[in-house]
DSSP file (Angstrom, degrees, kcal/mol; ACC not computed):
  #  RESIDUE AA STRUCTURE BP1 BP2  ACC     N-H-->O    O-->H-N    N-H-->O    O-->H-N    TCO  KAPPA ALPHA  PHI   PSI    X-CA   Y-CA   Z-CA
    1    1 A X              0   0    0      0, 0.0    90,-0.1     0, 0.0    89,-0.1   0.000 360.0 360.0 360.0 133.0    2.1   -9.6    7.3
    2    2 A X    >   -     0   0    0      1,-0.1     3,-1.6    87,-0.1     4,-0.1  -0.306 360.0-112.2 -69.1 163.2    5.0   -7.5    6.3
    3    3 A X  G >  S+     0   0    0      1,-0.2     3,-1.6     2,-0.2     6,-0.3   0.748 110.0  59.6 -35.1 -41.9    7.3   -8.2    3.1
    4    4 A X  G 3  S+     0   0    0      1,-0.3     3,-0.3     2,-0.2     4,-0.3   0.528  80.5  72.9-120.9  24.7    9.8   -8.9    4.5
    5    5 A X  G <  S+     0   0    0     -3,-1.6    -1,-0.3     1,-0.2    -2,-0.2   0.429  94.4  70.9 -66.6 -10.4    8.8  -12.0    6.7
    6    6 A X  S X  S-     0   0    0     -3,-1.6     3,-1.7     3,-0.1    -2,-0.2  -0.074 113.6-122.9 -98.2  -2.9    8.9  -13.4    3.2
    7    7 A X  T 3  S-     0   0    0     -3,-0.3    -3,-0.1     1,-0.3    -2,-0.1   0.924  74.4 -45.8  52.2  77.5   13.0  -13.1    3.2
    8    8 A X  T 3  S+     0   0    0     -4,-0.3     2,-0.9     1,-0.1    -1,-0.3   0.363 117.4 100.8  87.9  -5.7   13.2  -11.2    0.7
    9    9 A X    <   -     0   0    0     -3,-1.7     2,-1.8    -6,-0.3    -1,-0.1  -0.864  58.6-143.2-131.7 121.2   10.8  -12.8   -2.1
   10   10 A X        -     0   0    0     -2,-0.9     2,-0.1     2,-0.0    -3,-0.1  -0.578  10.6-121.1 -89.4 121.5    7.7  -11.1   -2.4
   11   11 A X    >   -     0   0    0     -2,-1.8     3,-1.2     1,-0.1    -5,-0.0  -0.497   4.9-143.5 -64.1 130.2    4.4  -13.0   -3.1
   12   12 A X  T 3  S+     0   0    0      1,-0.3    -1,-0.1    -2,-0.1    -2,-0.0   0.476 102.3  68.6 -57.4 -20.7    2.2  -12.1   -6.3
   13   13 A X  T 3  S+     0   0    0      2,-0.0    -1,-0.3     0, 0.0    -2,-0.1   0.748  86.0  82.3 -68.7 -32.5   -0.7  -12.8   -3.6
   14   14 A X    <   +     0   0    0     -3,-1.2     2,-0.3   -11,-0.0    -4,-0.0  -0.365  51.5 161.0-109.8 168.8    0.0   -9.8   -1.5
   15   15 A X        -     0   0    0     -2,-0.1     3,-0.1     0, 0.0    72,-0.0  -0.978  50.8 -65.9-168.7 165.4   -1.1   -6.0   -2.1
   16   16 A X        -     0   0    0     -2,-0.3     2,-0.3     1,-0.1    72,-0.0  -0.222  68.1 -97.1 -46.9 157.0   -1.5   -2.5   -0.1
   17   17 A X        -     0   0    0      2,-0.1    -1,-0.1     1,-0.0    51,-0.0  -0.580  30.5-145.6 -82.5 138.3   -4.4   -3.0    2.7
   18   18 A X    >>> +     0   0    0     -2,-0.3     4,-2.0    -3,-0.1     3,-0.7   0.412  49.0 136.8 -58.4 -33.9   -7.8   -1.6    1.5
   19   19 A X  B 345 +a   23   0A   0      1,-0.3     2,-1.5     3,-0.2    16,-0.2   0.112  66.5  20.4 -86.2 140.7   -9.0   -0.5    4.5
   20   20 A X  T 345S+     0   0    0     14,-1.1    -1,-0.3     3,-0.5    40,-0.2  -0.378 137.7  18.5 100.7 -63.0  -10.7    3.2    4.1
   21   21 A X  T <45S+     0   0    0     -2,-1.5    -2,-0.2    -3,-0.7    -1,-0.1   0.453 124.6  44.3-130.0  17.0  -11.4    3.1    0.5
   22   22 A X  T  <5S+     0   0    0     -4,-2.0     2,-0.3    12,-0.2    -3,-0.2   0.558 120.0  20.9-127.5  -7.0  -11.3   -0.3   -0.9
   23   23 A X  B   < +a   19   0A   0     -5,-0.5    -3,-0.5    11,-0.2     2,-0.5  -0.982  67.0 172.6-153.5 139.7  -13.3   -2.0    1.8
   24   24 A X        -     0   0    0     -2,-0.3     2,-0.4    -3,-0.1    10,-0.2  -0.990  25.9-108.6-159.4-177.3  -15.9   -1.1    4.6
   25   25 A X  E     -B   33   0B   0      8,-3.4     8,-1.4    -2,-0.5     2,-0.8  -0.932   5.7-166.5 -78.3  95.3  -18.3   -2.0    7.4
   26   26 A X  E     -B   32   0B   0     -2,-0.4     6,-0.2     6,-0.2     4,-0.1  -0.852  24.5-157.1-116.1 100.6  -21.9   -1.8    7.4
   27   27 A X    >   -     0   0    0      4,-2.4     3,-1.3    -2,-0.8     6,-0.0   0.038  38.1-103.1 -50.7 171.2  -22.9   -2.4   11.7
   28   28 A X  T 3  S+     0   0    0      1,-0.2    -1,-0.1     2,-0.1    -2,-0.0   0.428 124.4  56.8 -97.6   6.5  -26.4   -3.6   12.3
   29   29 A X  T 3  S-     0   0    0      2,-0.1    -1,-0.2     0, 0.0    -2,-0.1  -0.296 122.9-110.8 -93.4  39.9  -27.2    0.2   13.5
   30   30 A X  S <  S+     0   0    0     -3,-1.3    15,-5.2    -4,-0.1    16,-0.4   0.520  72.2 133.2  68.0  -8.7  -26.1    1.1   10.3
   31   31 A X  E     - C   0  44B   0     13,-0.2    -4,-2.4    14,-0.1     2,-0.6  -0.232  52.1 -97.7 -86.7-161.9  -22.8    2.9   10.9
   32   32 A X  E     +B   26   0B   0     11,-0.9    10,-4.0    -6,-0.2     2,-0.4  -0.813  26.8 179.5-121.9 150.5  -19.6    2.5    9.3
   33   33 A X  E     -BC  25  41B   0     -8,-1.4    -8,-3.4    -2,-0.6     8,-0.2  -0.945  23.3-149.0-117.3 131.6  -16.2    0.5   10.1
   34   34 A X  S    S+     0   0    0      6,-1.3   -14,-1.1     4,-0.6     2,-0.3   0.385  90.6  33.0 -95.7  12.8  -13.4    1.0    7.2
   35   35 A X  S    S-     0   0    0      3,-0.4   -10,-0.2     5,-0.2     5,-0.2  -0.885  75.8-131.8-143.6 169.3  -12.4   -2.7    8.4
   36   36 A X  S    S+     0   0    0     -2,-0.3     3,-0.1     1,-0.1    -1,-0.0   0.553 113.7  29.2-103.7 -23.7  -14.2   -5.6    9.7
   37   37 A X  S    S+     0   0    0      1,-0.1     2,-0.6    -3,-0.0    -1,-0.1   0.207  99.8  85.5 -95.2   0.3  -11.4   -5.7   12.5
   38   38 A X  S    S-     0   0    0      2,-0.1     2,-1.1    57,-0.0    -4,-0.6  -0.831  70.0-145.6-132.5 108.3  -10.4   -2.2   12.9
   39   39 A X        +     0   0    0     -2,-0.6     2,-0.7    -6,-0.1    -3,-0.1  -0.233  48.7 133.7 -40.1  56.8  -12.9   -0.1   15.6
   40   40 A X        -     0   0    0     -2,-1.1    -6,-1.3    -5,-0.2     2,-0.4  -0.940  50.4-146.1-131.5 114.3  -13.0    3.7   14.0
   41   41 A X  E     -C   33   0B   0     -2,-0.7    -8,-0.2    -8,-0.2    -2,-0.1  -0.828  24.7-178.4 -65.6  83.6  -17.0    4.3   14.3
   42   42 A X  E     -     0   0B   0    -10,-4.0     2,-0.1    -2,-0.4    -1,-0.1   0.524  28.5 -62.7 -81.4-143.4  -17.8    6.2   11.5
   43   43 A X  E     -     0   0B   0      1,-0.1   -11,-0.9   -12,-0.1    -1,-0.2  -0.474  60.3 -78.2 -91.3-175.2  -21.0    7.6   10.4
   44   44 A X  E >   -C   31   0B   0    -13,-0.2     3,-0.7     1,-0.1   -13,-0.2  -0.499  29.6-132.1 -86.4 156.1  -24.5    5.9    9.2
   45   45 A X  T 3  S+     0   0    0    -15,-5.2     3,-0.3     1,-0.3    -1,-0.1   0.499 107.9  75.0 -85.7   7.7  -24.3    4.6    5.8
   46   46 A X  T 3  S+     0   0    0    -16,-0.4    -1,-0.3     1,-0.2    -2,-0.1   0.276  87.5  58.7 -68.5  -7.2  -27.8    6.7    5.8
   47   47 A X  S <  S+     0   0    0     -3,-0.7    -1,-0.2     2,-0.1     2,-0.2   0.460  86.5  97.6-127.0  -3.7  -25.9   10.0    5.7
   48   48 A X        -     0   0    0     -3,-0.3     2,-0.1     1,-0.2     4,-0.1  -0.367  54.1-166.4 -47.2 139.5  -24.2    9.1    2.6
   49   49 A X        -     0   0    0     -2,-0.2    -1,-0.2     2,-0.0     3,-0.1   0.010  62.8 -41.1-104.0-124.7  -25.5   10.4   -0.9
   50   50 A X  S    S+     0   0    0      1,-0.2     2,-0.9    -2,-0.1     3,-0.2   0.812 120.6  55.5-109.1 -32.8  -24.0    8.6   -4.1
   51   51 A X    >>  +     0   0    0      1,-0.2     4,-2.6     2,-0.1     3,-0.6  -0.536  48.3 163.3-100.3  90.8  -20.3    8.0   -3.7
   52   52 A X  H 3> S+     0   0    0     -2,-0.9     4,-0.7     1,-0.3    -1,-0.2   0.669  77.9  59.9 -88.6  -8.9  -19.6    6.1   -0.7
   53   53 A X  H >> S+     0   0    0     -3,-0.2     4,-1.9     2,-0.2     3,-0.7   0.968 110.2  39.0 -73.7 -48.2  -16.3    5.2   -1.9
   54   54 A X  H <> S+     0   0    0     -3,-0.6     4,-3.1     1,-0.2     5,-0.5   0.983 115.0  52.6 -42.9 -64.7  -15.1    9.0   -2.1
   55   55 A X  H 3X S+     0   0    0     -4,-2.6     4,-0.7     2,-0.2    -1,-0.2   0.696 109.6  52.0 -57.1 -11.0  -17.0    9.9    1.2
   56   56 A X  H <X>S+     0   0    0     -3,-0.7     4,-5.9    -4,-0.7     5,-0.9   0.949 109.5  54.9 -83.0 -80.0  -14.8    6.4    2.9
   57   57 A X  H  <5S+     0   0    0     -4,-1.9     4,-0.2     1,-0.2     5,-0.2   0.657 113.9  35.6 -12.7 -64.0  -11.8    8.2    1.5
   58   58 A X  H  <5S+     0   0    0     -4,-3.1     4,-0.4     3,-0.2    -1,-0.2   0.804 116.0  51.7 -25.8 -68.5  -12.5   11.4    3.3
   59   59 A X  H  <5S+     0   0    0     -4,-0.7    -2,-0.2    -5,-0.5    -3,-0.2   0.847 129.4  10.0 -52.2 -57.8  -13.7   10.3    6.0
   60   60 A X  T >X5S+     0   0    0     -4,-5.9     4,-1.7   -40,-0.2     3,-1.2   0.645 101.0  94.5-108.4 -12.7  -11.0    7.8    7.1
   61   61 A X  H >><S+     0   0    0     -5,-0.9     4,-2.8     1,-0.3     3,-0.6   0.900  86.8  43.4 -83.3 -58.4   -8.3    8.6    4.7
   62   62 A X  H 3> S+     0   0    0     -4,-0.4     4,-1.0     1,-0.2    -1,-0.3   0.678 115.5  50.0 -38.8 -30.6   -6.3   11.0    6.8
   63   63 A X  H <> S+     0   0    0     -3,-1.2     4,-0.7     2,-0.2    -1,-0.2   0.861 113.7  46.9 -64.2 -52.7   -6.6    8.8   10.0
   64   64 A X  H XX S+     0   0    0     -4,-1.7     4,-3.9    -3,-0.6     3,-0.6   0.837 109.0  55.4 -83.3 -35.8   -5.5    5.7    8.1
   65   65 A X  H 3X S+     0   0    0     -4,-2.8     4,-1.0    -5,-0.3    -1,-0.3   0.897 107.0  42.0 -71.2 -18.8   -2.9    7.3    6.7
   66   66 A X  H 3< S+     0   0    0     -4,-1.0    -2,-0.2    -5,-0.2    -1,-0.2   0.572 118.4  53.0 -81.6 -14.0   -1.1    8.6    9.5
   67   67 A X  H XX S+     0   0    0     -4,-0.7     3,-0.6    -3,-0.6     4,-0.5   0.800 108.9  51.2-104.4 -61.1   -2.0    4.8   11.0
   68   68 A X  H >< S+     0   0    0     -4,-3.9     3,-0.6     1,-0.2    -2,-0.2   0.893 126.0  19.9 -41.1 -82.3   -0.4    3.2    7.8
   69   69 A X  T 3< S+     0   0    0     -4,-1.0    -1,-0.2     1,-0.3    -2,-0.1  -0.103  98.5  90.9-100.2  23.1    3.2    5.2    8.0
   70   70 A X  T <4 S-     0   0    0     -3,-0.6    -1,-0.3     1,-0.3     2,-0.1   0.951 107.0 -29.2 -99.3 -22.0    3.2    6.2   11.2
   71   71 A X    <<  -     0   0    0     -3,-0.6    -1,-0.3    -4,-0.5     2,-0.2  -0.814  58.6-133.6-175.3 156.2    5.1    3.1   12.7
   72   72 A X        -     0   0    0      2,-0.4    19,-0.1     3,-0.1    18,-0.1  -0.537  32.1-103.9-110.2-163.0    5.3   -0.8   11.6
   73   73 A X  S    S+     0   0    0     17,-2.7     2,-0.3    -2,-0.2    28,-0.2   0.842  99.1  42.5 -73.6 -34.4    5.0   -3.7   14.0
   74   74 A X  S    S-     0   0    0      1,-0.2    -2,-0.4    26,-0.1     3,-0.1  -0.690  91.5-108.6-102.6-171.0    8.6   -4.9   14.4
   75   75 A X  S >  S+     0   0    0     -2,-0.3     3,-0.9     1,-0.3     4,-0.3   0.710 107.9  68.3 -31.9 -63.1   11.4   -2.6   14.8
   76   76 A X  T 3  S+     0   0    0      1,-0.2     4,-0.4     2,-0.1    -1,-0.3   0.524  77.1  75.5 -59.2  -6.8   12.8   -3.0   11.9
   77   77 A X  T 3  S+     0   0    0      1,-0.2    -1,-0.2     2,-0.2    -2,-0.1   0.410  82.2  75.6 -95.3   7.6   10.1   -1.3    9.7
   78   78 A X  S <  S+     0   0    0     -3,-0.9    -1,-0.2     1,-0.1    -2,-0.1   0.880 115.4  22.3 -75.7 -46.1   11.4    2.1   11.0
   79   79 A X  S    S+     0   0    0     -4,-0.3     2,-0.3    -3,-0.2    -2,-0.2   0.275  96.4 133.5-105.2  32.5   14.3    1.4    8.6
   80   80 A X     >  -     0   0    0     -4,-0.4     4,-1.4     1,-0.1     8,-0.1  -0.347  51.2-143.7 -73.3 123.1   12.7   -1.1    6.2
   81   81 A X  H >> S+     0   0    0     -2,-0.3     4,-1.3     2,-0.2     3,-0.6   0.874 101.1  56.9 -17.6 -75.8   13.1   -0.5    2.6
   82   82 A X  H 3>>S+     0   0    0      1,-0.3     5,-2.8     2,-0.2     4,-1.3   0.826 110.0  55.3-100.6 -74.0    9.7   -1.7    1.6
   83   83 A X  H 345S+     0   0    0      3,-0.2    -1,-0.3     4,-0.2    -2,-0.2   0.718  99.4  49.1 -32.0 -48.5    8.6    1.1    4.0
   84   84 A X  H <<5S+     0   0    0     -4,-1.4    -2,-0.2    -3,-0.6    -1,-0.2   0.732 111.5  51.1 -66.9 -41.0   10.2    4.1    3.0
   85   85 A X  H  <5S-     0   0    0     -4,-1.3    -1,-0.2    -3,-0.1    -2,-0.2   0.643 111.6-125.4 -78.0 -16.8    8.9    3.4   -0.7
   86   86 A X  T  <5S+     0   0    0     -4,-1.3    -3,-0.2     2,-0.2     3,-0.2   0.731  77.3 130.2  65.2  31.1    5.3    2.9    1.1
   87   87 A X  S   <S+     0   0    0     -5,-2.8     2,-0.3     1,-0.3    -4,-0.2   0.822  74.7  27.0 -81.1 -30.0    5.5   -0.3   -0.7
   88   88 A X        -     0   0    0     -6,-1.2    -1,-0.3    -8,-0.1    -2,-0.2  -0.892  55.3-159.3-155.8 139.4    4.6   -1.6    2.7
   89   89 A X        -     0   0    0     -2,-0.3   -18,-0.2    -3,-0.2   -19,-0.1   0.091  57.7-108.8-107.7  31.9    2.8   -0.2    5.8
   90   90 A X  S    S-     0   0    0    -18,-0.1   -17,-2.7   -89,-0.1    -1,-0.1   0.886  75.2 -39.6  32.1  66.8    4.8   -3.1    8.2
   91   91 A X  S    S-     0   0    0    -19,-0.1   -88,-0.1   -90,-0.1   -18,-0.0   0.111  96.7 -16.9 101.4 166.5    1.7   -5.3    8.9
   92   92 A X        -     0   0    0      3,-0.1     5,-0.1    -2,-0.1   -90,-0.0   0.159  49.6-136.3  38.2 117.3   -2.4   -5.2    9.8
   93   93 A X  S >> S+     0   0    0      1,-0.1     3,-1.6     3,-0.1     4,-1.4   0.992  99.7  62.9 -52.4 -89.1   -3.5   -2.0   10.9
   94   94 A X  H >> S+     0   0    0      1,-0.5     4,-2.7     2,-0.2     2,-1.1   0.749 108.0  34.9 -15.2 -75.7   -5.4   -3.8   13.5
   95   95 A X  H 34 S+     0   0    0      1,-0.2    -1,-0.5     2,-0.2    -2,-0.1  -0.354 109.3  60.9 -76.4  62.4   -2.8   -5.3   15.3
   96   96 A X  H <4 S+     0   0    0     -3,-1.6     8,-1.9    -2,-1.1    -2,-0.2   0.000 116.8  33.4-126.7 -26.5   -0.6   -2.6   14.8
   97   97 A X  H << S+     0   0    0     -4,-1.4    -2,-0.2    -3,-1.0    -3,-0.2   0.837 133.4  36.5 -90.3 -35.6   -3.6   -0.1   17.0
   98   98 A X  S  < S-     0   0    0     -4,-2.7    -3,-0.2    -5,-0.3    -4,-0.1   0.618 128.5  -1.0 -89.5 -43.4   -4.4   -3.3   19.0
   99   99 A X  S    S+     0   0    0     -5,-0.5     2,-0.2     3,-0.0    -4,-0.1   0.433  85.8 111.2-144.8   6.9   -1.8   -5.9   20.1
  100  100 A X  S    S-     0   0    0     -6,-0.2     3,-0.2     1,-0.1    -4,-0.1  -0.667  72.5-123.0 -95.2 159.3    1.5   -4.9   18.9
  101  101 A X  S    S+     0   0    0    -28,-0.2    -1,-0.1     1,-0.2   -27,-0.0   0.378 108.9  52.4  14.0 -41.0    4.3   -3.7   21.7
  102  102 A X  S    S-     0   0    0    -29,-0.2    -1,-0.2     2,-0.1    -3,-0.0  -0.080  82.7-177.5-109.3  47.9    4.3   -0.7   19.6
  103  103 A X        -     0   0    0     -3,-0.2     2,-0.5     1,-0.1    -6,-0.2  -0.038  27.8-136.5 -86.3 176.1    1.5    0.5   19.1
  104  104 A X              0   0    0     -8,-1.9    -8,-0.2   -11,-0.2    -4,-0.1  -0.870 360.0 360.0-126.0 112.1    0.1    3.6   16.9
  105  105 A X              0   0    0     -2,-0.5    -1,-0.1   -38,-0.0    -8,-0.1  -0.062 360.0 360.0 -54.7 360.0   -3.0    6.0   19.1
């Protein structure tokens, strides 16, 4: 949820999405998902050596950033504060690729 449904007072609960390098997927043929809701099919976690976190990074990190900052859900998070600073990437990746009005190909 962005920041600043939260009028202005930001919850100690809330933090940058993970997705790419703090979190992934392991499918039951073994490839990879950098979220448990967000569909980019990666490779098998079989094709990995020893630092799957780096290789996550790689992998997805250019995709997800351009995904993060590329537009937020409402309107307003073209001129959002909170945005600009990358303090916040104006809402769930997921819905933002998925269900939003605007959504980021």
């Amino acid at each position: 949820m962005p920041y600043c449904e939260f009028n202005g007072v930001i919850p100690r609960f809330t933090s940058a999405c993970s997705v790419g390098y703090g979190c992934m997927v392991i499918n039951p043929p073994l490839s990879l998902f950098p979220c448990v809701s967000l569909f980019m099919k990666g490779p098998s976690v079989l094709s990995v050596n020893k630092d799957i976190g780096s290789f996550l990074l790689k992998y997805y990190g250019p995709r997800i950033r351009q995904l993060k900052w590329k537009t937020g859900v409402f309107e307003k998070c073209d001129s959002c504060v909170y945005r600009m600073r990358k303090k916040c990437q104006g809402g769930c990746l997921t819905y933002k690729t998925q269900y939003s009005s605007r959504k980021v190909q």
